[in-house]
C-alpha distance (Angstrom), angle and dihedral (degrees) to the residues before:
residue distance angle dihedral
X1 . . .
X2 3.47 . .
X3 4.01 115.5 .
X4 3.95 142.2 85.3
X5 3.28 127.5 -102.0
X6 4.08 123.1 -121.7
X7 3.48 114.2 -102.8
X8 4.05 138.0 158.0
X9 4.10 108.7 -125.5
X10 3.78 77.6 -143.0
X11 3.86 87.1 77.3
X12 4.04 124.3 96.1
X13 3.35 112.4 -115.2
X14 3.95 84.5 -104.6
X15 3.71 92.3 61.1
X16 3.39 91.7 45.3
X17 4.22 87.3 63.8
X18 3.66 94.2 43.9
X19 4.15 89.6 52.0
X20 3.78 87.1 42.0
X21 3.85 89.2 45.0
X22 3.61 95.0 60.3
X23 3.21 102.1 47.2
X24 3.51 92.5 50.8
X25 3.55 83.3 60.2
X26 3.27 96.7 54.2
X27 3.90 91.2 54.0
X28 4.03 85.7 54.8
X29 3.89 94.6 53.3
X30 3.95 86.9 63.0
X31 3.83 94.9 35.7
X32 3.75 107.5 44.5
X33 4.32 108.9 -18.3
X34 3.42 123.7 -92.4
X35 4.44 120.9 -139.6
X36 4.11 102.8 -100.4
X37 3.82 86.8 -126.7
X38 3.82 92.7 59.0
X39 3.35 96.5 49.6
X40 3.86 99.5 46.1
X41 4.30 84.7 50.3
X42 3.69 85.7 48.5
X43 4.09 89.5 48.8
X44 3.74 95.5 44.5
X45 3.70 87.1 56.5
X46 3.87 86.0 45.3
X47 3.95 83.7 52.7
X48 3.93 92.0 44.6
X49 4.09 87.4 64.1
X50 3.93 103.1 28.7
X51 4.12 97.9 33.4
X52 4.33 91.4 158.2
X53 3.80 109.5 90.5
X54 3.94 91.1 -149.8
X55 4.27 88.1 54.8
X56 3.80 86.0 53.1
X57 3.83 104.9 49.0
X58 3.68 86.5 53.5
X59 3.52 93.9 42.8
X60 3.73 90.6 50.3
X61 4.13 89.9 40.0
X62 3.39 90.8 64.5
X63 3.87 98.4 42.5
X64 4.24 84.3 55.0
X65 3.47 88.5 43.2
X66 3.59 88.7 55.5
X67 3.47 103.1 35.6
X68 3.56 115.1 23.8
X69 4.12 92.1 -119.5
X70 3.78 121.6 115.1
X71 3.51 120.2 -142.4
X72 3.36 96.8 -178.9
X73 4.33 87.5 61.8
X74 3.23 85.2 44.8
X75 3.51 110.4 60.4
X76 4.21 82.1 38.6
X77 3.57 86.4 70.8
X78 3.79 98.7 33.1
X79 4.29 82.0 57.6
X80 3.95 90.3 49.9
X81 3.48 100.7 44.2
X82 3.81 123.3 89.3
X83 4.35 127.0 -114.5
X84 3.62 107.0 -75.1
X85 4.13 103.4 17.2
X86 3.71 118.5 128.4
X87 3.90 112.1 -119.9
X88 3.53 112.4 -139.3
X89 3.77 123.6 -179.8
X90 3.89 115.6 -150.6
């Protein structure tokens, strides 16, 4: 797909990857599945650079906006699903 990713400049280049690297999982959970416990390690990492809930639904607004994937749902199933499942986004 053809888009950019939301990011804060403020970011290390590190951060940067980890915010990148979640949404990129995101994108895989609707285009092939992703393991639940890879995604939430991915997340917690997400959490570990964006920890305010109101800088992560806008964040994650604009990357649905964007792309058409919701990380919100996402993560919704991710938390309902047991160890081990693959989360697949429809």
């Amino acid at each position: 797909m053809e888009y950019q990713y939301p990011i804060d400049y403020d970011w290390s280049t590190d951060e940067i990857i980890e915010v990148i690297h979640f949404f990129e999982a995101v994108e895989r959970a609707y285009e092939k599945g992703i393991e639940r416990d890879q995604m939430l390690a991915v997340y917690r990492r997400f959490k570990g650079i964006v920890p305010s809930k109101a800088e992560e639904k806008k964040l994650c607004g604009e990357f649905e906006k964007m792309s058409g994937y919701s990380s919100y749902q996402t993560m919704k199933k991710v938390k309902e699903s047991e160890s081990g499942k693959i989360i697949r986004m429809t």
